[in-house]
TIBAFI-759007 format. One record per residue (C-alpha): residue in three letters; x, y, z. Coordinates in pm, whole numbers, padded with zeros to 5 digits, always signed. Layout:
N
ALAXYZ...
This chain:
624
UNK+02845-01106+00199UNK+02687-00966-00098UNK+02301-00786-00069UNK+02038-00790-00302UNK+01995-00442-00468UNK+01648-00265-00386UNK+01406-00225-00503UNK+01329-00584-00600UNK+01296-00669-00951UNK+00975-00860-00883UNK+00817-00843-00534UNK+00657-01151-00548UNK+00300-01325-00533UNK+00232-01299-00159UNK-00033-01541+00031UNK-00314-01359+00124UNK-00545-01606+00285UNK-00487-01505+00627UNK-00235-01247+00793UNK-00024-01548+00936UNK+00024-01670+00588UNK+00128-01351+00468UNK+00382-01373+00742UNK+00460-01698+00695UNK+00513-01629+00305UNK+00727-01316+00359UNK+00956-01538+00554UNK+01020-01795+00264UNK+01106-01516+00032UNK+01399-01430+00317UNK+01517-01785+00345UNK+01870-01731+00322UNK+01854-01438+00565UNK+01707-01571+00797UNK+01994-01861+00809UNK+02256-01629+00810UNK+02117-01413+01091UNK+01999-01747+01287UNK+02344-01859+01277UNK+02540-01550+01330UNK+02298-01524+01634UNK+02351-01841+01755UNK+02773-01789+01746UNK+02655-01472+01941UNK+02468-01588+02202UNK+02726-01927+02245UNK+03032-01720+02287UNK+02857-01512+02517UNK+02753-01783+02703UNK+03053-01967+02712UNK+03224-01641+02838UNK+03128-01716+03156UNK+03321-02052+03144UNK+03658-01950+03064UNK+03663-01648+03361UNK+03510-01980+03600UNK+03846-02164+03468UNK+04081-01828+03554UNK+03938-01824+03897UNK+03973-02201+03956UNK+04342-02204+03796UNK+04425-01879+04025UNK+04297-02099+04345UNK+04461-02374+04228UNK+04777-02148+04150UNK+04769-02288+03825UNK+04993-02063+03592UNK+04930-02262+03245UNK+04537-02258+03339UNK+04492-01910+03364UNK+04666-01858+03044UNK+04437-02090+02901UNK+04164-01940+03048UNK+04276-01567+02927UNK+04328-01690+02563UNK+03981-01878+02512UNK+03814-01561+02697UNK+04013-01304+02434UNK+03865-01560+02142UNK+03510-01571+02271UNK+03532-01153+02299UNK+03666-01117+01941UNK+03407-01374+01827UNK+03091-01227+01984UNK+03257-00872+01859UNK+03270-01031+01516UNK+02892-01218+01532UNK+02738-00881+01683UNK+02854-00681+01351UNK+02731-00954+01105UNK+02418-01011+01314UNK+02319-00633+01314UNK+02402-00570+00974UNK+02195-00901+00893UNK+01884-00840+01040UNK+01847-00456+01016UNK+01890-00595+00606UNK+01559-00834+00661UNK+01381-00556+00801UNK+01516-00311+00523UNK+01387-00599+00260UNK+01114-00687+00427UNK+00997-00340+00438UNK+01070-00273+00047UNK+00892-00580-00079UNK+00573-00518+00126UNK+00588-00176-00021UNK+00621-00277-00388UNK+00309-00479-00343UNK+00129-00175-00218UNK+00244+00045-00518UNK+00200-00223-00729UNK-00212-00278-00589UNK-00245+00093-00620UNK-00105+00110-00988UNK-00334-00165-01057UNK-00639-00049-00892UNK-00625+00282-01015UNK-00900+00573-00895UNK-01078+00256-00813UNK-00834+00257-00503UNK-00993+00608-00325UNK-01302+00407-00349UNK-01259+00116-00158UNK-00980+00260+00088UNK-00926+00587+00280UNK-00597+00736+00146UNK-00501+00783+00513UNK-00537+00430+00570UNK-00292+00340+00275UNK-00064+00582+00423UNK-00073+00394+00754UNK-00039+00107+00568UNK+00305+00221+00398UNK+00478+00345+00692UNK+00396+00214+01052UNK+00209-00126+00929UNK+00512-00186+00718UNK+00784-00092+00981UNK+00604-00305+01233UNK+00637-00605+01023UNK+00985-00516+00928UNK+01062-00540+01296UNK+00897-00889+01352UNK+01140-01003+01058UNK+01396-00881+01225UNK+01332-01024+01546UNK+01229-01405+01412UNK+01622-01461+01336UNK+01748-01404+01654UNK+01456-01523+01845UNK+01587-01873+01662UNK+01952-01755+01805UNK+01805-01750+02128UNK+01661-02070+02128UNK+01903-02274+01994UNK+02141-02102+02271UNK+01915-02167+02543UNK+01915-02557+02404UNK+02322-02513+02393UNK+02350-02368+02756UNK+02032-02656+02898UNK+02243-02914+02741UNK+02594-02856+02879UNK+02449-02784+03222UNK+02236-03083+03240UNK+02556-03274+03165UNK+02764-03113+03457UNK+02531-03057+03719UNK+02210-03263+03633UNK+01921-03037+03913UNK+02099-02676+03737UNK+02068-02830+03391UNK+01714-02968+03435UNK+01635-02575+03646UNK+01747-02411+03277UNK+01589-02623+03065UNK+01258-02631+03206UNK+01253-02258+03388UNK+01321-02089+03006UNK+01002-02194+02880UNK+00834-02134+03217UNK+00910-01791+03236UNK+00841-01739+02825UNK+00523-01881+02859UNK+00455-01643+03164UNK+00383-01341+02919UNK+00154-01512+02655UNK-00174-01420+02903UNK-00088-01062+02837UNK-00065-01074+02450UNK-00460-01103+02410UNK-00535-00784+02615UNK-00247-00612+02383UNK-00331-00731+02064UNK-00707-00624+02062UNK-00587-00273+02233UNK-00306-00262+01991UNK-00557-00347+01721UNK-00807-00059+01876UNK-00532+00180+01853UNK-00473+00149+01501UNK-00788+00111+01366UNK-00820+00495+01559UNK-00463+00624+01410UNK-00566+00499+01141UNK-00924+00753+01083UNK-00688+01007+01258UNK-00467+00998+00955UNK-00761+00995+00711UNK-00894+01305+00890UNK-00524+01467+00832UNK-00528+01390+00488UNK-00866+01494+00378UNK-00778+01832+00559UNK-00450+01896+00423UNK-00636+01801+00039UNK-00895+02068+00127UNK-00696+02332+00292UNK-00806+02605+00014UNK-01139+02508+00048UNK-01117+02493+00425UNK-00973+02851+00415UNK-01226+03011+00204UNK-01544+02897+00428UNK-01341+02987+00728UNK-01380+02617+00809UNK-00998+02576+00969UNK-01143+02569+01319UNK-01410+02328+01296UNK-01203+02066+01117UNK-00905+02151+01381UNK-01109+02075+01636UNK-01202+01759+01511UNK-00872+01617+01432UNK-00805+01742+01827UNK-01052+01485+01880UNK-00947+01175+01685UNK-00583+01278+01821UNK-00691+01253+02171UNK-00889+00892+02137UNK-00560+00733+01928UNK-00343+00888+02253UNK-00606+00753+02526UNK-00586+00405+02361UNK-00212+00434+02309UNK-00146+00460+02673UNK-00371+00193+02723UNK-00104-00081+02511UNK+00171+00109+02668UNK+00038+00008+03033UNK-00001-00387+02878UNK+00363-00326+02747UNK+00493-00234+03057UNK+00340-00514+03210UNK+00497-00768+02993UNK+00836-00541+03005UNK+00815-00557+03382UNK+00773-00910+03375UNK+01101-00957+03130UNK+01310-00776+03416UNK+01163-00924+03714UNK+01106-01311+03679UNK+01435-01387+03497UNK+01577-01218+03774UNK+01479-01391+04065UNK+01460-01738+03847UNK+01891-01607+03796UNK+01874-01556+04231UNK+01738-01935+04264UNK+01950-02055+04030UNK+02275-01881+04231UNK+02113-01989+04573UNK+02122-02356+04448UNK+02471-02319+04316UNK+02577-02167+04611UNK+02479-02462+04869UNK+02618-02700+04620UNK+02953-02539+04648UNK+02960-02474+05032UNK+02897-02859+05046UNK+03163-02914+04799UNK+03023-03104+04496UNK+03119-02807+04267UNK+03437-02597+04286UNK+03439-02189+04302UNK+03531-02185+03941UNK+03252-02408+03841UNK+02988-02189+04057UNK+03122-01860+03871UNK+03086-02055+03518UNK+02669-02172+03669UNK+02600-01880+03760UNK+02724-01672+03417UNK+02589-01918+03223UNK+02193-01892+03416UNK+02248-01527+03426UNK+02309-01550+03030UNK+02007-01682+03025UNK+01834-01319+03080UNK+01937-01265+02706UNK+01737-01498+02550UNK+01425-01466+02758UNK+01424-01056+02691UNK+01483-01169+02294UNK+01182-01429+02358UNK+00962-01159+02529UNK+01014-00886+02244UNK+00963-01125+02003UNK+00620-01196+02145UNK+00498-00801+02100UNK+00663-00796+01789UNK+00447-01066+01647UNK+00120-00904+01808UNK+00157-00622+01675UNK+00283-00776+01293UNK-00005-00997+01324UNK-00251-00692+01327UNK-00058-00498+01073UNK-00051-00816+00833UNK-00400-00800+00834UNK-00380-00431+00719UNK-00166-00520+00436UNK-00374-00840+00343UNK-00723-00630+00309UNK-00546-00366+00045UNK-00374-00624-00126UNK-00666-00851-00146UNK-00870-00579-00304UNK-00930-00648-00703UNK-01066-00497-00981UNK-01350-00750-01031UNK-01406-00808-00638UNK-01228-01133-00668UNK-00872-01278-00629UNK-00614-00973-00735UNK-00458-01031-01098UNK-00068-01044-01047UNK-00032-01195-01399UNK+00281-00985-01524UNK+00176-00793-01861UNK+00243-00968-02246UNK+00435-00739-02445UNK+00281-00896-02745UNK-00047-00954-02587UNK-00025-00538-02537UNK+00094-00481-02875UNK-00177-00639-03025UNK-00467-00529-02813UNK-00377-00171-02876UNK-00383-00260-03300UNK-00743-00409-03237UNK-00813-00068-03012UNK-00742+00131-03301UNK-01052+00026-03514UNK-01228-00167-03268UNK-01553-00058-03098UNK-01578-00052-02700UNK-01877-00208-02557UNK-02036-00188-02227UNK-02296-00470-02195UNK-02411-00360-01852UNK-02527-00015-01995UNK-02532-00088-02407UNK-02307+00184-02456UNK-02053+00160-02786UNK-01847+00395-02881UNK-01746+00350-03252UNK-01433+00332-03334UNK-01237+00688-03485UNK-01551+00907-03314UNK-01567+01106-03039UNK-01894+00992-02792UNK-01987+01231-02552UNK-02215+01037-02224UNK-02445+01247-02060UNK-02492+01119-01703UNK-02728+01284-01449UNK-02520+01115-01162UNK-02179+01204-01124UNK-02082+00894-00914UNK-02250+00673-01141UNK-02032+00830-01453UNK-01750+00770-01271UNK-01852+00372-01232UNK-01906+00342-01608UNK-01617+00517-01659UNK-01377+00286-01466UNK-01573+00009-01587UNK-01486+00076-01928UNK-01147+00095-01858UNK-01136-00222-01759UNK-01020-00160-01409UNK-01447-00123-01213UNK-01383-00191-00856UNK-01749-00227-00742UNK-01912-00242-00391UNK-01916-00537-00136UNK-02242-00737-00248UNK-02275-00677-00568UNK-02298-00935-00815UNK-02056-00959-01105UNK-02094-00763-01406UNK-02033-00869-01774UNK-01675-00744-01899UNK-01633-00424-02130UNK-01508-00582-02453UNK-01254-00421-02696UNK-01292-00563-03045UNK-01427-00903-02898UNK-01124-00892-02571UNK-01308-00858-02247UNK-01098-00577-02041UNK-01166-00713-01703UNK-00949-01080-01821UNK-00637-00916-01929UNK-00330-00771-01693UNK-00410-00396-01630UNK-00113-00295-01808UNK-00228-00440-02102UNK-00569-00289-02047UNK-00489+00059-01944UNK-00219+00062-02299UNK-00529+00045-02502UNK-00804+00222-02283UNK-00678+00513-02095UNK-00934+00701-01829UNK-00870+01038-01754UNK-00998+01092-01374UNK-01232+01375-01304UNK-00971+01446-01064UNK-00651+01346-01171UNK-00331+01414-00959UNK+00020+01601-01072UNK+00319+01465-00916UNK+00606+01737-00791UNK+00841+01760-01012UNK+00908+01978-01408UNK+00651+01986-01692UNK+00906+01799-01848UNK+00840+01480-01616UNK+00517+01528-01611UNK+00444+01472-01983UNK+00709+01224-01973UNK+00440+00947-01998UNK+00483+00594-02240UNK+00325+00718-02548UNK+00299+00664-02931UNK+00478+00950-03030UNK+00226+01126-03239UNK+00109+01386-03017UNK+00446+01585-02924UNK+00386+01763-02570UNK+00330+02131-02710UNK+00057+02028-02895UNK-00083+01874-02637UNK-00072+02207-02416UNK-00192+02372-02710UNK-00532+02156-02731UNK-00515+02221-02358UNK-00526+02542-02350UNK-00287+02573-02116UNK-00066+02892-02177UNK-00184+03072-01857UNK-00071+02759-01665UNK+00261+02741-01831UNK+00318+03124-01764UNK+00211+03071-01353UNK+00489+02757-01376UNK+00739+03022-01486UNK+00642+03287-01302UNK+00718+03034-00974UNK+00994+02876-01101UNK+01252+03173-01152UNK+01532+02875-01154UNK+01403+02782-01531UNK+01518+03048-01721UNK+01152+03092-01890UNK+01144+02736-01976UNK+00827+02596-01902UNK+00917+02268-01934UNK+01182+02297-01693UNK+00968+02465-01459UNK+00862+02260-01136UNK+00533+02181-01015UNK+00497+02172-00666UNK+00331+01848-00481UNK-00005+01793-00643UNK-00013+02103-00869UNK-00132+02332-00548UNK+00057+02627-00668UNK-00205+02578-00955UNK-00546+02677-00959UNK-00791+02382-01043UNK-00854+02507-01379UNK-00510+02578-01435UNK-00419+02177-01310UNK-00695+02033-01494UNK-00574+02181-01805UNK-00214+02034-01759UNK-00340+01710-01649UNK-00542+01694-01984UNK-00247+01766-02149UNK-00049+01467-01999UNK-00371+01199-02120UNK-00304+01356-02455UNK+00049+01317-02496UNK+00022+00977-02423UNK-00264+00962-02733UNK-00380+00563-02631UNK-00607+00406-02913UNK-00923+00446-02656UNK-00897+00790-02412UNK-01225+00790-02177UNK-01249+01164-02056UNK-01427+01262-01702UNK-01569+01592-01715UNK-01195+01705-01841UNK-01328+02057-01805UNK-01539+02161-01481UNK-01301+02339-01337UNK-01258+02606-01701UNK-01463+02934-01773UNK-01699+02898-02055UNK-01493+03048-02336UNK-01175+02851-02199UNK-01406+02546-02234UNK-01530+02589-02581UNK-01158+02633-02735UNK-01040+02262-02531UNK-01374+02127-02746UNK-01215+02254-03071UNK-00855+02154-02975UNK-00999+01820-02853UNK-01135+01728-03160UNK-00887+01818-03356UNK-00615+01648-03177UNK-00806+01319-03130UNK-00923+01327-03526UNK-00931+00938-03600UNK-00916+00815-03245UNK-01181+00678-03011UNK-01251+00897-02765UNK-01527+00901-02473UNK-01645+01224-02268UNK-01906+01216-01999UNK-01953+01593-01944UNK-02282+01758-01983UNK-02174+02107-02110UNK-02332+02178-02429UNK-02021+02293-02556UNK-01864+01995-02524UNK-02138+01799-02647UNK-02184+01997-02917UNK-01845+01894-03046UNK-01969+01531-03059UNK-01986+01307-03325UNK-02230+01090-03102UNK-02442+01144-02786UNK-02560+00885-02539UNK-02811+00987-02262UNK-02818+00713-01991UNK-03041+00694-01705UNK-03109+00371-01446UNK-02773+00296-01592UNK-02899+00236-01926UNK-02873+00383-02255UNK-03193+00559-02285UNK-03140+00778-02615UNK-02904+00808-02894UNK-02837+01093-03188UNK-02643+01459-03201UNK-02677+01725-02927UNK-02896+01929-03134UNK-03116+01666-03221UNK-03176+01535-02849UNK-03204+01863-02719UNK-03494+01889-02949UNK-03655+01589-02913UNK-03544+01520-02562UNK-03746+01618-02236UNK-03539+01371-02049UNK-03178+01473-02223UNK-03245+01887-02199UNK-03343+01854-01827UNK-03002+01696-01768UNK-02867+01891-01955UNK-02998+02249-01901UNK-03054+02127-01488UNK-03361+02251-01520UNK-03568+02053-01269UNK-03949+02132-01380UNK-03858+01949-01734UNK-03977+01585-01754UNK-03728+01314-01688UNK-03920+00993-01742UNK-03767+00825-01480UNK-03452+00930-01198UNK-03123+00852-01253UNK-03002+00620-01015UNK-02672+00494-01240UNK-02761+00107-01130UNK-02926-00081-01413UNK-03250-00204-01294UNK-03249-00587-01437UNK-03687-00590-01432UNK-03767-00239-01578UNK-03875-00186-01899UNK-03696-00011-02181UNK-03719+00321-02183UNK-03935+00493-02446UNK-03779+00649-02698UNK-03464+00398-02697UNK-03279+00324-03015UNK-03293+00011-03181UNK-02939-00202-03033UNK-02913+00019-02749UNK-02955-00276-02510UNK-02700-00537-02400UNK-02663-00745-02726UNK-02603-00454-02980UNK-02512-00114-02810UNK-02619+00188-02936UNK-02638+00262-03292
């Protein structure tokens, strides 16, 4: 039976109206293996249940001394074995592959929503809660996959059993077929009470791991304000609210557990009872009554499959809903974009980026084509907005209206597939992330081939990190490139993997590069040689920098000051800081100078231009 390699080539375009249609679409992409498990469940469960016919027909042929009987009755009692022995290999290796798929696809589409949404994802999510997401949301649904197929076995096998009792012995037949569902239906009151303290439970694991993360990503920081304690102490907290409402599922679970043991039980001990008087009165043979009575006590199976499957889709139902409110989120607060990206639609949007100006309507910010525009933002959060935005990836807040597109060369960002966007406008996080592995796979990034990697490093300035590398990687022979980087670079210091991860947004050398504050983490001197290296390296190429160190902005072809989101003053770093009030308090932080006006980042639709503006710096023309 051949298996579809993972990981999928294409993980699909899942429904995300509701977590039941997420479920319900996840099962149509598993069509066939769902039919193969269904029916290699259904061969399990019927030669199981038949078993107990063929040892009924030994016994009878023994009482009747019927030699040719039992041999009969041996033979079709080896076949069922070997064929249940068969069915319980395929079935097992069947479903455990639907959970294995299941798991991989719903994974994909996580990766794939994070690649898409970019740093616009730490925004709108905890990254504890996309952790959650990946491992126990997923394996939860995996596990309702791979109980749906042989919840189907069941069924049909319950139908199989109802049927041929009903036709033997009419009362037993009519006792299975309408005590199954009696019994099934017995658990449903419990689900409620187990789905909202299920639900409870990992909406608390889920801040627990938050609280874990954010800890482990601030350890050195932790460490150096002696703050280990206090944050311990708080994640003793959160760990002992998830426990208190675990154990308060498990008791519901061991209710509905409890229940699978004891009511198929006694309905197997009414069952017998009734067989029992019918054969002390005669109408059924001792044979017969054995065959009854394996047959109901089969029955156990089915209801224990039909009870799991019950908690399995309580808890999948929850965790769908997990999955469906990352995947749901978008980069324009609307319905995701899972349009797969145009080579040629790529190809040419990174020609037009090459001597194209990008526009921001929303603030009036250009930034001319070939020039390097340094953005002087007194808000930090707000800089990070714009500088999403003009990426064409801005993930903005619940509530807020929609925003005019960024346009490259006439092509509004926000309408193309963020593949295509992010090859012709690349943003440089103000806290970008290094993967473990070499220098060599780091810098291995899609890229023109103009900047080679050293010359990167070199505009980087990044020889001291490059000697730490070697220094702990003894394995490299001196090599920095073959040197490893531990997970997230926190061998590094910040300076040291700020440097490198500059390096990596210059190797790739896109058309547009938007830099965010590449260099708060360098010393002075260090800072004023990336400036010079900077502008070399990106001579001819659009570049963007929102920093507000004077030697960066010195390096500048073009300053923008913005405040209320706005651009509020245009010209060289000299001249502003000459003619500036607002730009040198910003810029010097001195806070006696005259701002005009604070900087809130949010464009304020009914104030008036600022004073002093340049002529085009509003929506229509950008500034000049």
């Amino acid at each position: 039976m051949p298996l579809v390699p993972l990981p999928l080539p294409d993980p699909g375009s899942p429904d995300l109206s509701s977590p039941r249609g997420f479920l319900r679409w996840l099962g149509r992409t598993q069509r066939r293996g769902r039919l193969l498990a269904t029916l290699w469940s259904t061969l399990e469960l019927g030669s199981m249940a038949a078993l107990p016919v063929a040892v009924g027909r030994g016994v009878q042929a023994v009482v009747d001394r019927d030699a040719r009987g039992l041999l009969a009755a041996g033979l079709l009692a080896l076949v069922l074995s070997a064929l249940q022995t068969a069915m319980t290999v395929l079935v097992h290796r069947q479903v455990v592959w639907n959970w294995l798929h299941a798991a991989s696809q719903i994974r994909q589409l996580v990766a794939r929503q994070a690649s898409s949404l970019g740093g616009g994802l730490s925004r709108r999510i905890a990254t504890g809660e996309i952790v959650a997401v990946s491992s126990g949301d997923v394996e939860k649904i995996g596990w309702y996959v791979e109980l749906t197929a042989r919840l189907y076995g069941a069924v049909l096998a319950w139908l199989g059993v109802s049927a041929v009792v009903l036709w033997r012995q009419p009362g037993l037949g009519l006792a299975v077929l309408l005590g199954v569902p009696v019994l099934a239906a017995a658990v449903w009151p419990l689900l409620g009470p187990f789905e909202r303290r299920y639900t409870e439970q990992r909406a608390l694991g889920g801040k627990a791991s938050e609280l874990a993360a954010d800890t482990v990503a601030g350890l050195r920081v932790l460490r150096g304000i002696g703050g280990e304690e206090l944050f311990l102490r708080r994640y003793r907290a959160a760990s002992q609210r998830v426990r208190a409402a675990a154990v308060r599922t498990a008791r519901t679970w061991a209710v509905m557990q409890a229940q699978e043991v004891l009511l198929p039980g006694l309905f197997v001990i009414g069952v017998t009872w009734y067989g029992a008087r019918l054969a002390t009165d005669g109408s059924i043979g001792v044979g017969e009554l054995i065959a009854v009575y394996g047959a109901t006590a089969f029955l156990a199976a089915p209801l224990r499959v039909i009870g799991e499957a019950a908690h399995a889709w309580s808890v999948a139902r929850v965790s769908a809903g997990r999955v469906v409110k990352v995947l749901s989120l978008a980069r324009d607060g609307e319905a995701a974009d899972d349009a797969p990206p145009d080579a040629a639609a790529g190809a040419e949007l990174r020609r037009r980026a090459a001597r194209s100006d990008l526009h921001d309507p929303v603030s009036g910010l250009t930034a001319r084509a070939g020039r390097l525009t340094a953005v002087v933002c007194g808000d930090p959060d707000a800089a990070g907005e714009l500088a999403a935005r003009l990426g064409g990836w801005p993930v903005r807040a619940e509530g807020r209206a929609a925003e005019p597109s960024v346009r490259l060369g006439g092509v509004e960002l926000d309408g193309v597939p963020p593949a295509v966007a992010r090859a012709a406008v690349l943003v440089h996080d103000k806290e970008p992330v290094l993967l473990s592995g070499t220098l060599a796979e780091l810098l291995d990034v899609p890229r023109s081939g103009r900047v080679e990697p050293a010359e990167a490093l070199a505009a980087a300035r990044a020889q001291d990190a490059l000697d730490a590398l070697v220094d702990g990687s003894p394995e490299c022979g001196g090599d920095p490139m073959a040197a490893r980087i531990t997970e997230r670079g926190r061998s590094l210091s910040g300076g040291q993997r700020q440097r490198l991860a500059l390096a990596r947004s210059l190797v790739a050398d896109p058309p547009v590069l938007v830099l965010d504050e590449p260099t708060s983490a360098v010393d002075a001197h260090t800072e004023s040689r990336i400036a010079a290296g900077l502008r070399e390296l990106r001579s001819g190429r659009t570049t963007v920098v929102f920093a507000t160190s004077p030697l960066l902005l010195d390096r500048a072809d073009t300053v923008l000051l913005l405040q209320r989101g706005r651009v509020a003053a245009t010209g060289t770093h000299r001249e502003l800081m000459a003619g500036d009030p607002r730009y040198r308090a910003v810029v010097t932080r001195d806070e006696n100078a005259p701002t005009g006006f604070p900087d809130t980042g949010v464009p304020d639709a009914g104030a008036p231009e600022p004073a002093g503006a340049p002529v085009g710096s509003g929506p229509a023309g950008g500034a000049q």
